[in-house]
Structure formats: structure tokens, C-alpha cells
C-alpha angles and dihedrals in degrees: 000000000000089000088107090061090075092047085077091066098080102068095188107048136055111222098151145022092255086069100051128094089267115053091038083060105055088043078065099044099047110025095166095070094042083061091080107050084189087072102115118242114206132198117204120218127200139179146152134212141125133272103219102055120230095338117128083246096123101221137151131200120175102178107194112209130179128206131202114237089193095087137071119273087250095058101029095059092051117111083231103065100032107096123225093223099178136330123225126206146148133131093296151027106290097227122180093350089076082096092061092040095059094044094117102044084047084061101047089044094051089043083055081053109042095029133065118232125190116229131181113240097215091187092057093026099230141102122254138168120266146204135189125211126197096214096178152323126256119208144119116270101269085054093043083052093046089046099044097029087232114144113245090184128104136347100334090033085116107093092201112048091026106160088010099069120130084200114144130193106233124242109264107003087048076210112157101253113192085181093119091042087056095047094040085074097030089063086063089078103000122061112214106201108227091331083155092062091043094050121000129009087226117121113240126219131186108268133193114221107265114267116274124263131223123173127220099279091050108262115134117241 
């Protein structure tokens, strides 16, 4: 459970999620967890689909899983160590009401974070006080838009670049397209030949990603 301590080790290179933005920052924000390496980081998973398959049976089935970022790659992506935490289904997409749905596992999650809970460390053989931190959620855009309540529909559906976006609807579907966002950042390293005659008459210019967000209690946006 302390084994991400020693992936910091390696400055220039990424090999787990402790060495990322994101963790380093809310080492920073909150020190007093990162005291205890043995506080437990957790990573929430969500997805939707339906159990039957194509058939005209109308289901839906959102399994929620966490994973312990404590461990090594080659343990916290195991079966065996990512948790089934609930599983919701009904007739339909749950929508909005995910919120009211995961009520229960929200309040276990914030007493692991309030409250101190004594836990027996079996590898040294004696008893310490642990936390628990939800870091992040991990789901497709229609779930990131269920799990935060932002709209990811239509022109400002892009929590990052939000009244900055250079997003279009196109001519006759009216349809949101995000295509000269994406090559925007892909002409800082890839070179597309004449792409604004083959799909937009816009003139495209090199862009850096929009800076990252964080909100006030230190999750990044």
C-alpha cells in the first residue's frame, strides 16, 4: 500500500498515477493526508450498457467499480483488486438521478474521509489510523455529464475551453462538431495539407490545450 511512494522517484517519466498533475497536487492541498502513505487513494469507474445485447428488450445496467491506486499497475488493474462497489439498473438510463442512486456509497466515501478509522496493517503487524480519498472518476462523456451535472450537450458542452471554444454546428445536421478544436492541437506536432479547403473555410492556427482547471477543494476540473 506504500509501493507508490518509490514511483516519484523517476522525474521524467509517468509510470503511475502518484506521479501524475493531479495526485502531486492534492499532496499539496491536503499534507496531512499525504503524511500516512498507507491512506488509501481511490479511483471511481462508471458505464452504462445493456445487458441483452441488441434485442428490443429496453435495460439498463451502470455497474460502479473503485480501484486502489495504492498498489503497483500491475496489481490495481487486477479483477481481483478492483471493488464492485454497486450495480444500477432499471429499465432506463438513470440520468440525473445517478446522484440519488449513489447516495450510499458518497457517504461511506466522505465518513473514510472526515472520520478516522482504525485498520490493522497485517505486513508491519500493528494497528494505524486510516483515510480514504476519492482522486478522480473514470467514464465516457455522457457518464462524466451524469456524475458532475454538466451539460455535454451542445456548443459549451466542453468543461475546459467553455466560452472559448472555437466549436461550430455544422450546415445542415446542425449537429456540435469539436473537429477544429481537435486539429488546432494536433498542428503543433502533425502538419494537415489544405484540411480547411476539405472540410471548413476557417483559418487554422497552432493552439495550446486550455489551461487546467481545479476547483476550490482541489479536484481538478
Amino acid at each position: 500500500m506504500t509501493w507508490h511512494l518509490k514511483c516519484r522517484e523517476d522525474v521524467n517519466e509517468v509510470i503511475h498515477p502518484a506521479g501524475n498533475e493531479a495526485w502531486k497536487h492534492f499532496d499539496e492541498t491536503h499534507p496531512t493526508f499525504a503524511e500516512e502513505p498507507r491512506n488509501v487513494r481511490l479511483g471511481l469507474c462508471i458505464d452504462g450498457f445493456n445487458p441483452f445485447g441488441c434485442s428490443a428488450t429496453p435495460y439498463s445496467c451502470w455497474p460502479v467499480f473503485l480501484i486502489v491506486y495504492n498498489l503497483t499497475l500491475e496489481l490495481c488493474m487486477k479483477s481481483e483488486h478492483i471493488f464492485l462497489a454497486m450495480i444500477i439498473a432499471g429499465p432506463k438510463s438513470p440520468g440525473k438521478n445517478i446522484n440519488v442512486m449513489l447516495r450510499p456509497l458518497i457517504d461511506e466515501l466522505k465518513e473514510l474521509w472526515t472520520n478516522e478509522v482504525e485498520t490493522y496493517d497485517s505486513f508491519r503487524q500493528q494497528n494505524f489510523i486510516m483515510k480514504a480519498a476519492l482522486l478522480w472518476t473514470i467514464s465516457d462523456f455522457p457518464g462524466y455529464g451524469m456524475l458532475s451535472g454538466w451539460s455535454t450537450h451542445g456548443k459549451l458542452s466542453c468543461p475546459y475551453c467553455m466560452e472559448n471554444t472555437k466549436a461550430f454546428q455544422l450546415q445542415y445536421g446542425r449537429k456540435t462538431s469539436f473537429f477544429i478544436v481537435i486539429i488546432n492541437f494536433y498542428l503543433l506536432n502533425i502538419h494537415f495539407v489544405e484540411i480547411r479547403k476539405i472540410f471548413i473555410s476557417i483559418e487554422l492556427k497552432k493552439a495550446i490545450p486550455p489551461k487546467t482547471r481545479w476547483y476550490f477543494d482541489g479536484r481538478k476540473g
